[in-house]
C-alpha positions, 0 to 999 in steps of 0.5 A: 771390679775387684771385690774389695774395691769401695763404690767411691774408688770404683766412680773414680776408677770409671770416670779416669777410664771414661776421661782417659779413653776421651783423651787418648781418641783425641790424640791418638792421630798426632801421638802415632805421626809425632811418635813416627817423627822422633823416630826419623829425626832421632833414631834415623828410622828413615827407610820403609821397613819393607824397601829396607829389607828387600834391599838388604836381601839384594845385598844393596846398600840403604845409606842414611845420612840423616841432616835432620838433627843440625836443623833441630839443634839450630832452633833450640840452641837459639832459646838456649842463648836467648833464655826467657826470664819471668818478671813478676809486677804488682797489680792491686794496691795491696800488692809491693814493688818490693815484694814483687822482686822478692818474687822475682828472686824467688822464682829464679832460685826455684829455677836454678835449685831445680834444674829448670833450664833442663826443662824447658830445653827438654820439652823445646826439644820434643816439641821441635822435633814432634810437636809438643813437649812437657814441663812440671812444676812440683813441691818436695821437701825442703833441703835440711830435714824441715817440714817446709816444702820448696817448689821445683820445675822438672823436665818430663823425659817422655811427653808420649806419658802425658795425655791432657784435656782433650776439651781445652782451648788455652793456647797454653792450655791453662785451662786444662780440667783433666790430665794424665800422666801414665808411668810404670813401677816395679812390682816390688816397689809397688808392694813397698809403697802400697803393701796392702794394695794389689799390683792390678794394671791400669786400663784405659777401657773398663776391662769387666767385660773380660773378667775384671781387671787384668793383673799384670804378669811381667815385672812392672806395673801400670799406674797413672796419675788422674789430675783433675780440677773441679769447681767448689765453693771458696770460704772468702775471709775480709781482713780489717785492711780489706784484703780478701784472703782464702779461708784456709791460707788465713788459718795457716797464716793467723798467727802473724796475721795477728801480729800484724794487728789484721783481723776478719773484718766480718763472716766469712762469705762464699764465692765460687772456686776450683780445687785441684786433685791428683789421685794415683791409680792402679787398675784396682783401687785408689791408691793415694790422694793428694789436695793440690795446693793450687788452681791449676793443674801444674803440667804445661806443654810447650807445643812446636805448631798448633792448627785445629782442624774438625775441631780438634787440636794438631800439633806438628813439628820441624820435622813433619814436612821435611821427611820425604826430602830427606828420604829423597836426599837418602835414596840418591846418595844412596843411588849414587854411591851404589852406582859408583861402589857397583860400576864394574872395573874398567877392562883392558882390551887388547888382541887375542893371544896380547895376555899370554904372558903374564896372566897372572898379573893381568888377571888381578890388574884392577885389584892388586898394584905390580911393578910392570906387565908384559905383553905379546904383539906390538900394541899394548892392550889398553884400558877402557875409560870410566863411566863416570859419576853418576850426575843425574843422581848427585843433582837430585841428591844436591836438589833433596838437599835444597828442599830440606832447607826450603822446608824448614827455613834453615839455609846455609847461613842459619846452620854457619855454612858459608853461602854466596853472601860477602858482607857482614849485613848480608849474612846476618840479614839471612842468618835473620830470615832463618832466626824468623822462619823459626821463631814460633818455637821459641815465642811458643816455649815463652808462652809455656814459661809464662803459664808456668810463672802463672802456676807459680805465682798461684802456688808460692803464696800457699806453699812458702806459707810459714814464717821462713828464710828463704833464698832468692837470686838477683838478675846477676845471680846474686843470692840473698836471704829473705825472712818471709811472712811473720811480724816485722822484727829488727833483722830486717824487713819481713815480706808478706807473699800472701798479701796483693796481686800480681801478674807477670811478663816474660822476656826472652833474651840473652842472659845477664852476663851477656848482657853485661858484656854487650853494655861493657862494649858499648861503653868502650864504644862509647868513650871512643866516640865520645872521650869526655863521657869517659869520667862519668860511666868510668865505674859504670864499666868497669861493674860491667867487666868481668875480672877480679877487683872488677867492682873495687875499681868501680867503688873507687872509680865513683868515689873519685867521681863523687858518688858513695 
């Protein structure tokens, strides 16, 4: 190690190696195999290297009609329509109907403020694909200039920069103790940043055996963020309406605590707990060290299939199975085209000495057009029939397209192909067996948006700790402006997120205003049936169409119906 490095950087800097190379055994098989699916799905990287260059010495063609991307399009623009929601709901008596919708609202403006959409569509995307995708969930400073901090979820562009718990058994992952997410910056934003430290590359293996720490020559430095959870022990305070409450959120809370007339009802007690730490590391030093907030590590995976084996977790994606059927369906539209394109040109035959006149014409008669041609001899020379296409060929290109859809559970329907079904019922019926065959993908990313509320849940009590106004979405995407945490005043009720528990469900589904359409018809339906009902759910639809005065109409409609 570096002369200057201290004995504690240097423990940590040993421990992030010894955890890092743990991580990345453990999932070196499924990086290289998912690595090689998004390059086959994605780049069309679909012809072995050395067929591709012995044919392409032959001057033969190697054609890549890759199918693959309109099957994984298929999955994710399904979650794309079907969006899962969070819903917070109280679980202790000390929690609040109330307070759980400011929850609600609250984590919906996180969602929309930060882009969170891009995120999960991201991380479905890769794990789709390659098997496993990543979200992350971080707190920035507030818009405004404030010290506040506001929490928001990011997509991770390249999940091959995460490595996680190589020990974990959630299927989620929220037990997650250990993980890494490697990154490389610019060597003068690194002296920028850290002016004192050196530009040393981050190394997986303890490189002292070598002569110490490899300094990075090129222009880009390797650096890693080592997250790891460990266990501690809580200072528990008991406040006089018996609420349990972290010694350091009551701190930061006391002042309206104490407004509130809430006091510790005794000494503090101890029970045990978890802190999460996130370090940044060159290969060198320690070069920050961050206290997160939370309990948990705040990157989730959404992962495509999961299947342990020897112990260890596999993840794989809609492309695995499928590459040899594509190969196969490239080779024999290849086969065929070549076979076509390569058939030489039909020869016209006729008797020795019948192409004397004008042999200039018959010598270009397969390629170029003339008006006529003469002959010698009473028979005019003739032309031999075309081979034909080749049919063998095209049946097994048409049999490796079969397979493709076999595979993977897409058929024709599914992908809006017409197929041999006439009625309605029939075609949603297959267009449902495609929707099934695929749903792990979607109820998996529900899982990952489910831990991801969990995080959030865990994280807003300490983040949005201050006496605040905050932002919040309704279900119709309605902002409103709540004041947070502090004496009750007369501006209105002030919601305490520090105080009770709470738990939550997530729902995928279509989005509000496609559920406000599907309800708007349904009530036409409705009326149609049934013309008396029209009177009384009159200015229930019209709140549910979308055109201008759509809600003056409804307060006029309920008015006249004799509601407010």
């Amino acid at each position: 190690m570096d002369d200057e490095t201290s004995p504690a950087d240097e423990r940590i800097l040993a421990q992030a190696r010894a955890d890092f190379a743990r991580a990345r055994e453990a999932g070196r098989e499924d990086r290289q195999a998912a690595a090689e699916d998004l390059r086959f799905a994605r780049l069309g990287e679909q012809w072995p290297e050395a067929i591709r260059r012995a044919r392409e010495q032959e001057g033969r063609p190697c054609l890549t009609l890759n199918r693959l991307p309109a099957f994984i399009r298929q999955v994710v623009n399904e979650a794309r329509q079907n969006r899962p929601a969070i819903t917070c709901h109280p679980v202790d008596s000390a929690a609040d109907p109330a307070t759980a919708e400011v929850l609600n609202g609250l984590i919906r403006n996180i969602e929309q403020s930060s882009d969170a959409d891009v995120a999960y569509d991201t991380a479905l995307d890769f794990a789709v694909t390659c098997g496993f995708g990543v979200l992350r969930i971080v707190a920035r400073p507030s818009e405004g200039g404030s010290e506040d901090l506001d929490l928001a979820i990011e997509r991770v562009a390249d999940p091959f920069s995460v490595w996680g718990d190589p020990d974990s058994l959630a299927a989620d992952s929220s037990d997650w103790d250990v993980a890494f997410v490697t990154r490389q910056m610019d060597r003068r934003a690194f002296a920028a940043r850290w002016p004192d430290a050196e530009a040393v590359d981050f190394e997986d293996e303890d490189p002292a055996g070598a002569g110490g720490p490899r300094r990075e020559a090129g222009g880009q430095v390797r650096l890693v963020e080592f997250w790891r959870r460990e266990a501690v022990e809580r200072s528990l305070i008991t406040l006089t309406d018996g609420q349990e409450m972290e010694a350091e959120v009551f701190e930061a809370r006391r002042p309206f605590l104490e407004a509130a007339g809430l006091a510790p009802a005794g000494p503090p007690r101890t029970a045990p707990g978890v802190r999460v730490v996130q370090r940044i590391l060159s290969g060198a030093a320690v070069l920050e060290t961050v206290d997160w907030p939370g309990r948990f590590i705040p990157l989730v995976p959404v992962y495509g299939e999961e299947i342990r084996v020897d112990g260890r977790r596999r993840l794989r994606g809609l492309v695995r199975d499928a590459r040899d059927a594509q190969r196969m369906f490239n080779y024999w539209r290849t086969t065929s085209t070549e076979l076509v394109a390569l058939a030489p040109k039909a020869p016209f035959i006729g008797r020795k000495g019948a192409f004397d006149t004008d042999q200039a014409k018959w010598a270009s008669a397969n390629s170029q057009t003339h008006a006529f041609i003469e002959y010698d001899g009473p028979e005019p020379p003739q032309r031999q029939p075309f081979a034909g296409v080749p049919a063998g060929a095209l049946q097994e290109a048409l049999n490796a397209a079969d397979d493709l859809k076999s595979i993977m559970g897409l058929h024709d329907a599914s992908l809006g192909a017409r197929s041999n079904e006439t009625s309605g019922k029939a075609i949603l019926a297959r267009q449902r067996e495609g929707d099934v065959s695929t749903f792990h993908y979607i109820d998996n990313l529900s899982r990952a948006i489910r831990h991801a509320g969990r995080v959030l849940i865990d994280l807003i009590p300490r983040v949005y700790s201050t006496q605040r106004m905050v932002r919040i979405l309704g279900p119709d995407g309605a902002p409103a402006l709540v004041q947070v945490n502090g004496a009750e005043g007369g501006g209105g009720r002030v919601f305490d997120l520090g105080v009770g528990r709470y738990d939550l469900t997530v729902r995928a589904g279509p989005s509000f205003a496609s559920r406000r359409e599907e309800a708007a018809s349904q009530m036409i339906e409705l009326i149609r049936a049934y013309p008396p009902a029209a009177p009384l759910i009159g200015d229930l639809l019209a709140r549910n169409l979308d055109w201008p005065g759509a809600d003056e109409v409804a307060r006029r409609l309920a008015r006249a119906n004799g509601g407010g």
